[in-house]
DSSP file (Angstrom, degrees, kcal/mol; ACC not computed):
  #  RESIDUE AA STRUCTURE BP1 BP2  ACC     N-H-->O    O-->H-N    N-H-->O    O-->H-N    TCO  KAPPA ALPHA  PHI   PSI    X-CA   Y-CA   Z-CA
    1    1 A X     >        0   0    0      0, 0.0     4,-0.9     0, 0.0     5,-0.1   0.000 360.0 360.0 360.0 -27.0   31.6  -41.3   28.4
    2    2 A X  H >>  +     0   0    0      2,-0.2     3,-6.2     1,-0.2     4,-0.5   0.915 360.0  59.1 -65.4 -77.0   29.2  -42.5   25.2
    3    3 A X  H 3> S+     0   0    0      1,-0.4     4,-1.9     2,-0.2    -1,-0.2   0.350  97.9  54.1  -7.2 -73.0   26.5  -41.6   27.8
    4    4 A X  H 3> S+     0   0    0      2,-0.2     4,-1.2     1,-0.2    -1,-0.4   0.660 112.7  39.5 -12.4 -55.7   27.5  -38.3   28.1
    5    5 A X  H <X S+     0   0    0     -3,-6.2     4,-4.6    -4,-0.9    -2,-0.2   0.811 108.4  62.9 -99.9 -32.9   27.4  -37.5   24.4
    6    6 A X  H  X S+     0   0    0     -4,-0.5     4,-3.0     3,-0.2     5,-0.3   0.980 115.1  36.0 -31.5 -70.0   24.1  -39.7   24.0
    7    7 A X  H  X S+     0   0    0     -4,-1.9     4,-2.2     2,-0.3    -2,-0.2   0.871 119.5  49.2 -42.9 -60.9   22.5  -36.9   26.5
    8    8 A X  H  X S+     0   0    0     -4,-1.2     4,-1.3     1,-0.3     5,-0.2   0.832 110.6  52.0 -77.0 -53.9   24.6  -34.3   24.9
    9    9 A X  H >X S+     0   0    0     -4,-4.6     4,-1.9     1,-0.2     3,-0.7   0.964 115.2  38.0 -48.6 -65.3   23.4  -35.6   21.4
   10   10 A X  H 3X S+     0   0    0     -4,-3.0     4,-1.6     1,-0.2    -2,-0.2   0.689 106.4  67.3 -94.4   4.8   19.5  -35.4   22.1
   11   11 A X  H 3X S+     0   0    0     -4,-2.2     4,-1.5    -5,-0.3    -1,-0.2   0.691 107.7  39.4 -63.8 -23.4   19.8  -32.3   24.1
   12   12 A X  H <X S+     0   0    0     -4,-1.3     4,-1.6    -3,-0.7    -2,-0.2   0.672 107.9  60.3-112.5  -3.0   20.7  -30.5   21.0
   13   13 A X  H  X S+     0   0    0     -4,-1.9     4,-2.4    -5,-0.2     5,-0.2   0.888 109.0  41.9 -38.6 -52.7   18.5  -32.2   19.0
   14   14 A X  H  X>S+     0   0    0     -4,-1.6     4,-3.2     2,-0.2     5,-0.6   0.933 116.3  54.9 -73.5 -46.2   15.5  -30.9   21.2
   15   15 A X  H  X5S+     0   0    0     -4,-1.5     4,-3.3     1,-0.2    -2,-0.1   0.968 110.7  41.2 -25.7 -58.2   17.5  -27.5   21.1
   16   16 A X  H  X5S+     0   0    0     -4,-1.6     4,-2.4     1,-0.2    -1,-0.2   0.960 115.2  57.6 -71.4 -35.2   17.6  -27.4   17.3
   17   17 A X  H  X5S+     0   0    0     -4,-2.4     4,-1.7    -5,-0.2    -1,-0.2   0.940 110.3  39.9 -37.0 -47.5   13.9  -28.7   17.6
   18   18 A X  H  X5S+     0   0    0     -4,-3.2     4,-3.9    -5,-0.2     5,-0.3   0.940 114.4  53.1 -79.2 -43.1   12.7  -25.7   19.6
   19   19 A X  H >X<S+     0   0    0     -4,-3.3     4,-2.9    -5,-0.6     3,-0.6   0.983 104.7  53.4 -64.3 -65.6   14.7  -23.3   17.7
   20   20 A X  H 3X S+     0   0    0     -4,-2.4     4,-0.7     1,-0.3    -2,-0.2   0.607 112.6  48.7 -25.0 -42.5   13.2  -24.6   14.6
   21   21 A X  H 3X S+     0   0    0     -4,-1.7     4,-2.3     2,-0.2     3,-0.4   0.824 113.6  44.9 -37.3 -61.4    9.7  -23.9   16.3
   22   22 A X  H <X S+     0   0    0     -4,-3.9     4,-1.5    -3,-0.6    -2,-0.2   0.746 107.1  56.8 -84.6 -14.0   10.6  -20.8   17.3
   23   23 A X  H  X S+     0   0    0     -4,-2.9     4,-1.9    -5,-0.3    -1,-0.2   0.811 110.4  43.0 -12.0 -79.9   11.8  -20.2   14.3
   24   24 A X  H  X S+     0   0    0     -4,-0.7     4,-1.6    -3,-0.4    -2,-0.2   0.639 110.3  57.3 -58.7 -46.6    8.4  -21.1   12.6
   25   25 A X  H  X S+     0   0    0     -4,-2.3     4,-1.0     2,-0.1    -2,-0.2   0.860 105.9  49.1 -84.7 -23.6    6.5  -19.1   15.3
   26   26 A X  H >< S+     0   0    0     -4,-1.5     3,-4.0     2,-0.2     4,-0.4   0.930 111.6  53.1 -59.6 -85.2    8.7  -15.6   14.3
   27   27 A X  H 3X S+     0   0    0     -4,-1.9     4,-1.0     1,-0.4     3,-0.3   0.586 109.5  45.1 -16.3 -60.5    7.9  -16.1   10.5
   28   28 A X  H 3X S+     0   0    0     -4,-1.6     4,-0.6     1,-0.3    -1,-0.4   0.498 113.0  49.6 -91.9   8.0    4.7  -16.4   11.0
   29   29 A X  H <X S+     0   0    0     -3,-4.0     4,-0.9    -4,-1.0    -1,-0.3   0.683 104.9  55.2 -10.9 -68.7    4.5  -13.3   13.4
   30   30 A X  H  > S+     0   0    0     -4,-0.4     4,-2.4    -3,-0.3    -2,-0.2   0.490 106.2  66.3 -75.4 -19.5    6.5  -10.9   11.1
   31   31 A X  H  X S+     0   0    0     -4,-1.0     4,-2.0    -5,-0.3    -1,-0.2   0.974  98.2  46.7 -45.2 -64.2    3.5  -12.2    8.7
   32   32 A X  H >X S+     0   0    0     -4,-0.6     3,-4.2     1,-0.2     4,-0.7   0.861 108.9  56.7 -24.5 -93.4    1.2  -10.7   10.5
   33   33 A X  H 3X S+     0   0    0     -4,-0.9     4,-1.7     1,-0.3    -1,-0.2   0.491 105.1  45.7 -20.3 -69.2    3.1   -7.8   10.6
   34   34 A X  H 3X S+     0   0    0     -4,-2.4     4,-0.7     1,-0.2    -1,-0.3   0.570 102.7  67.7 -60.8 -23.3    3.6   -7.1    7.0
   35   35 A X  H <X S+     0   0    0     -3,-4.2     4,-1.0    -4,-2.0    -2,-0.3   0.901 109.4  39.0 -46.5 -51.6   -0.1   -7.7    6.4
   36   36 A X  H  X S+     0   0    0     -4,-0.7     4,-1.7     1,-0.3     5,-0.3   0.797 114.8  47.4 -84.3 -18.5   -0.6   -4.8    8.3
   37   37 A X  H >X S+     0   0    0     -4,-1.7     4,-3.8    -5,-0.2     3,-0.7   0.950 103.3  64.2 -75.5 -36.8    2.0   -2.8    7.2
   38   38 A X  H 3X S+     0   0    0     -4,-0.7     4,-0.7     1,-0.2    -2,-0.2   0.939 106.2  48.9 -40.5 -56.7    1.2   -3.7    3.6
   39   39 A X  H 3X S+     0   0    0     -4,-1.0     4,-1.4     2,-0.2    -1,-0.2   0.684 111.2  44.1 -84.3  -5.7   -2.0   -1.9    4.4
   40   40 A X  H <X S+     0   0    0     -4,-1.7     4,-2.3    -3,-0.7     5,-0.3   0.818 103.8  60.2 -84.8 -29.7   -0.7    1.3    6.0
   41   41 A X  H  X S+     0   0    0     -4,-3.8     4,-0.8    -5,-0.3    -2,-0.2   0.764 109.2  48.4 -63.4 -15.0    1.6    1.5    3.5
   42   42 A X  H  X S+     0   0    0     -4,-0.7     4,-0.6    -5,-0.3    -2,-0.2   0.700 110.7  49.4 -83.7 -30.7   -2.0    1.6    1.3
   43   43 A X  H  X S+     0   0    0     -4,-1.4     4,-0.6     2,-0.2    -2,-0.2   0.454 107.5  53.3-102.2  -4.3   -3.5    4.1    3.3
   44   44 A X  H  X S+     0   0    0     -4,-2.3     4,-2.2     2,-0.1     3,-0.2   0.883 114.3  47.1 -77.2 -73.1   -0.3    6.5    3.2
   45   45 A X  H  X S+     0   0    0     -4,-0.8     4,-2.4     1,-0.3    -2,-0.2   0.646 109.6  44.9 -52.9 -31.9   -0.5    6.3   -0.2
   46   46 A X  H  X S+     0   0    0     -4,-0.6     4,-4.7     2,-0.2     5,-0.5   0.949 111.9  55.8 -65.6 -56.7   -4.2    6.8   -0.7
   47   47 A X  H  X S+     0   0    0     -4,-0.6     4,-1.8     1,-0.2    -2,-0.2   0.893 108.3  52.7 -39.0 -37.2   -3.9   10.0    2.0
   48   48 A X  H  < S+     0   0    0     -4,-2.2    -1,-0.2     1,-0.2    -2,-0.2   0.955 110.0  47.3 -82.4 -39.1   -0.9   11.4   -0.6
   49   49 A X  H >X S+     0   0    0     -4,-2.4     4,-1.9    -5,-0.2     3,-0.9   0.805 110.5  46.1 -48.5 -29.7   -3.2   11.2   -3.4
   50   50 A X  H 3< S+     0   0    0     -4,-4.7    -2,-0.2     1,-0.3     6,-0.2   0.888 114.4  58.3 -80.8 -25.9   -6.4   12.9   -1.7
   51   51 A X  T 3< S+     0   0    0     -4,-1.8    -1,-0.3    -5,-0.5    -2,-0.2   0.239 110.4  40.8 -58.9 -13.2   -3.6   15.3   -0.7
   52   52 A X  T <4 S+     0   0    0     -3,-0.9     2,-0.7     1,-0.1     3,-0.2   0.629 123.4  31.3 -80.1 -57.8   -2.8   15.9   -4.1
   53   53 A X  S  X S+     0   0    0     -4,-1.9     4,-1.3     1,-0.2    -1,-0.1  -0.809  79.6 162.5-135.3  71.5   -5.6   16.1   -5.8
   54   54 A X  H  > S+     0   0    0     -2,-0.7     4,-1.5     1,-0.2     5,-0.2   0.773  78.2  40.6-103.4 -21.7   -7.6   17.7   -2.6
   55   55 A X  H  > S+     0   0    0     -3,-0.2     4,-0.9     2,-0.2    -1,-0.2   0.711 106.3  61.5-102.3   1.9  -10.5   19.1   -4.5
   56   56 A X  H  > S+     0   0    0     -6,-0.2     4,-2.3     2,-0.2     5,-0.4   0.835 109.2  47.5 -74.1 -60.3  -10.8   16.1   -6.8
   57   57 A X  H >X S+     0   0    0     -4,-1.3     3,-4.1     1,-0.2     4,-1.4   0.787 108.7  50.5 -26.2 -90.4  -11.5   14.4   -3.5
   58   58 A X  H >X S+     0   0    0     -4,-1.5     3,-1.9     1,-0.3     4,-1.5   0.692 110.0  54.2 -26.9 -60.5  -13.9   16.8   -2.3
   59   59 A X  H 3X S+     0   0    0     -4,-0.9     4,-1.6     1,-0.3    -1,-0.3   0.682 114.3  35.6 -58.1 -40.7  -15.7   16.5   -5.5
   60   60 A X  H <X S+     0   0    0     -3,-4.1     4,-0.8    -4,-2.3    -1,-0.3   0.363 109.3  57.3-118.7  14.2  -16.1   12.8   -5.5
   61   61 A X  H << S+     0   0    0     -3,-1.9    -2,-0.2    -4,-1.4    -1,-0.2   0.662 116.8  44.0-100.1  -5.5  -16.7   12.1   -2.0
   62   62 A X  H  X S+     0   0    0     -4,-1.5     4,-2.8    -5,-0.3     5,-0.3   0.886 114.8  47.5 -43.1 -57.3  -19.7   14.8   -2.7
   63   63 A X  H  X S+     0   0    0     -4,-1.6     4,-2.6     1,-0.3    -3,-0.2   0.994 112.9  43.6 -84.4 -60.5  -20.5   13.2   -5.7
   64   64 A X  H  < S+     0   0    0     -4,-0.8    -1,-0.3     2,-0.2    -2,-0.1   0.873 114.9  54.6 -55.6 -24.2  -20.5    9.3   -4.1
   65   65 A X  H  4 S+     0   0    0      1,-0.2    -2,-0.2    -4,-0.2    -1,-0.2   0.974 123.5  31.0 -67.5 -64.2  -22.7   11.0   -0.7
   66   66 A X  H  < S+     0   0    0     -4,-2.8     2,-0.7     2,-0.0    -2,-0.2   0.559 101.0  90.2 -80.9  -4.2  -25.0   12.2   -3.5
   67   67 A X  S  < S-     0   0    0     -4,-2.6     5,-0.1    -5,-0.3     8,-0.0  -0.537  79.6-114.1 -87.2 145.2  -24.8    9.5   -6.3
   68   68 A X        -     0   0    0     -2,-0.7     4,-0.5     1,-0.0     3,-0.2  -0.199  33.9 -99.1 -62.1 157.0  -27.4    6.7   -6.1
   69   69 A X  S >  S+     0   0    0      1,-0.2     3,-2.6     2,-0.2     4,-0.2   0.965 118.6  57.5 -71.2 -57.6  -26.1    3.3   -5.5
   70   70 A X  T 3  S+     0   0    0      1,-0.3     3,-0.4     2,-0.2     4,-0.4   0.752 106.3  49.6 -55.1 -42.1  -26.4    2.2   -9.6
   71   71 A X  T 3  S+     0   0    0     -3,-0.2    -1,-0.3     1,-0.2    -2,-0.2   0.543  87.2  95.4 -95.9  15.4  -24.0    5.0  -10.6
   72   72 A X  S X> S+     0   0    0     -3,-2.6     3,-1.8    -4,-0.5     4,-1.4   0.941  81.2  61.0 -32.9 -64.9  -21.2    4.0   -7.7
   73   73 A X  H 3> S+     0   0    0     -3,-0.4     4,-1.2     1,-0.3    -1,-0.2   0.749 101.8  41.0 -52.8 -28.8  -19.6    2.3  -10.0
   74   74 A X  H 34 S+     0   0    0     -4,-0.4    -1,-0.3     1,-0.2     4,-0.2   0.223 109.7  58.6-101.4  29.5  -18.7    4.6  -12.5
   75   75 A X  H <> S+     0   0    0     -3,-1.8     4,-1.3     3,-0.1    -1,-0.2   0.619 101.5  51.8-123.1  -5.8  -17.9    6.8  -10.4
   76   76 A X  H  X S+     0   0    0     -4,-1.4     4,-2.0     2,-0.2    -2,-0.2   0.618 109.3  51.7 -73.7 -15.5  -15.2    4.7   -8.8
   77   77 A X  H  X S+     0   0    0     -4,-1.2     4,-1.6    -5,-0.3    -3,-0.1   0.902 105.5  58.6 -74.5 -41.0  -13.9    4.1  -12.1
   78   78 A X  H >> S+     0   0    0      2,-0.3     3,-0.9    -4,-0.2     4,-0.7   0.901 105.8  49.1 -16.9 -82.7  -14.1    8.0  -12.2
   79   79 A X  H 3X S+     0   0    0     -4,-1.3     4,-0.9     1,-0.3    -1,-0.2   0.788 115.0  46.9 -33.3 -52.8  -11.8    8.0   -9.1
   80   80 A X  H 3< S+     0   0    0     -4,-2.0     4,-0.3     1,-0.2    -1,-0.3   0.883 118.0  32.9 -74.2 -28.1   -9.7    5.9  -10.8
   81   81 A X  H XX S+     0   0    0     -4,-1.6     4,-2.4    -3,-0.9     3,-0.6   0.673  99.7  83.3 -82.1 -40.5   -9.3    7.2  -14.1
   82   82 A X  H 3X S+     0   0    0     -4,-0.7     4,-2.3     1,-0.3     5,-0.2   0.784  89.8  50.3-101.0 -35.6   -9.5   11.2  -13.0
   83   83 A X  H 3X S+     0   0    0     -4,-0.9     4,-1.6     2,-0.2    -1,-0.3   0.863 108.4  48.5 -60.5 -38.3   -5.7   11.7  -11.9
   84   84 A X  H <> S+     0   0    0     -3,-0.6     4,-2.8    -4,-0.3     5,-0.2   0.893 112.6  52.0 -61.2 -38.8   -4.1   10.1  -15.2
   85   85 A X  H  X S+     0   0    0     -4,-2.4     4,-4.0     1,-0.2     5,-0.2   0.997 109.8  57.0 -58.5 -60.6   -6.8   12.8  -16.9
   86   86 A X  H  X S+     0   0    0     -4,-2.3     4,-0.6     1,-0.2    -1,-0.2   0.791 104.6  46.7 -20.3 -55.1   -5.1   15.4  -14.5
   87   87 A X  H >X S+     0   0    0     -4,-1.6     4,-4.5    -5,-0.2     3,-1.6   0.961 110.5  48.4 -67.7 -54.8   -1.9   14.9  -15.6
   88   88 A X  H 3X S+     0   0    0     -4,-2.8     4,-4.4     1,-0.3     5,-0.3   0.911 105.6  54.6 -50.3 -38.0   -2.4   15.1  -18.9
   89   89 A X  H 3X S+     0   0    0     -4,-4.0     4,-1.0    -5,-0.2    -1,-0.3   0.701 114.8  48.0 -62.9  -9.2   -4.4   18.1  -18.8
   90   90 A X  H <X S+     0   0    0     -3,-1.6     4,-2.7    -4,-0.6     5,-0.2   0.935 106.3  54.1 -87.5 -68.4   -1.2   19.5  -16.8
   91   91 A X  H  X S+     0   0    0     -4,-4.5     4,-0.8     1,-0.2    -2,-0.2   0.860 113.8  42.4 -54.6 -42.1    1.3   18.2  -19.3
   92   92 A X  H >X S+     0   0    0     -4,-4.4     3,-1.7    -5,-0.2     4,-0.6   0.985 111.7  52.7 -40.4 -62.4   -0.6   20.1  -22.4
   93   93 A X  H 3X S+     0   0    0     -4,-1.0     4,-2.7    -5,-0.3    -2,-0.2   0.832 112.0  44.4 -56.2 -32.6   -1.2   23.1  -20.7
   94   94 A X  H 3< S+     0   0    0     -4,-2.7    -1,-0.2     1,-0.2    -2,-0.2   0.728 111.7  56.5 -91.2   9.2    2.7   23.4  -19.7
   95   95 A X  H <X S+     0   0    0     -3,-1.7     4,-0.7    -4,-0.8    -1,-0.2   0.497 106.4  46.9 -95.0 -17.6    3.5   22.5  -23.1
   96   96 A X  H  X S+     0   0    0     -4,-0.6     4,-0.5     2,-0.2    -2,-0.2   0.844 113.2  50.9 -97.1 -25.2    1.4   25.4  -24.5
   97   97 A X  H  X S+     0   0    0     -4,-2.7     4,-0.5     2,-0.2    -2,-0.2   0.614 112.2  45.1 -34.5 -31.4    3.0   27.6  -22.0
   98   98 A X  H  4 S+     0   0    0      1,-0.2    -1,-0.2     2,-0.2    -3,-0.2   0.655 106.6  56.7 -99.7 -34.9    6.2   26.5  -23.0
   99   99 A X  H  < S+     0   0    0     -4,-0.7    -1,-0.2     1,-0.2    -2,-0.2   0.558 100.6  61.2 -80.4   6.7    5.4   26.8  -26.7
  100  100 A X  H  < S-     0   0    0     -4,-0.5     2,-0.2     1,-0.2    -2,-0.2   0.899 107.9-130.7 -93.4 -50.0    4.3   31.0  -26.2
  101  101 A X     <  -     0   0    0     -4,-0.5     2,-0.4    -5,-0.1    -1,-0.2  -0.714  51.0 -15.3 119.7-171.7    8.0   31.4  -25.0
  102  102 A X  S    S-     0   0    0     -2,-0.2    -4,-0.1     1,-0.1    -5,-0.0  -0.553  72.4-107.6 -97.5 137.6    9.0   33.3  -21.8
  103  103 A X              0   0    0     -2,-0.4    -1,-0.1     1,-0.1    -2,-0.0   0.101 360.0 360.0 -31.2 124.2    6.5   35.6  -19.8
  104  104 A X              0   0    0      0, 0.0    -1,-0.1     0, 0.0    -2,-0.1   0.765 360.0 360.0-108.0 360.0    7.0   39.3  -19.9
């Protein structure tokens, strides 16, 4: 009968082994995975900005075909900078709107 449970014993030992493996092999699977989603989830998000802002886009994927390699940079900084500038220019403007009173 010990026998029995010897067998019984390192058969779920290698069980819990292999699970533990396979375990290990999901994780690092679903890594994968979330790398990549991570980056669609970056390239929805870029798409909803150029989709926003669809002639700022135009404007500076003109301006980067035509800009010279030296002034790239600031004109990714541009990119980066030109939506917050957007906003504001929005939030003034509906603030002077707001301050004329209602339309007649």
């Amino acid at each position: 009968m010990s026998a029995r449970f010897d067998r019984l014993a390192a058969r779920r030992n290698e069980l819990v082994a292999q699970s533990d493996q396979n375990r290990a092999a999901l994780a690092a699977s679903f890594g994968v995975i979330e790398r990549r989603l991570s980056l669609v989830e970056r390239v929805v998000d870029v798409a909803r900005r150029v989709h926003r802002y669809r002639a700022i886009a135009a404007a500076v994927a003109i301006g980067l075909a035509l800009a010279g390699r030296k002034s790239r940079p600031r004109l990714k900084r541009a990119i980066q900078v030109l939506p917050i500038a957007l906003e504001v220019f929005r939030a003034f403007r509906s603030r002077r709107h707001e301050a004329r009173g209602p339309s007649r």
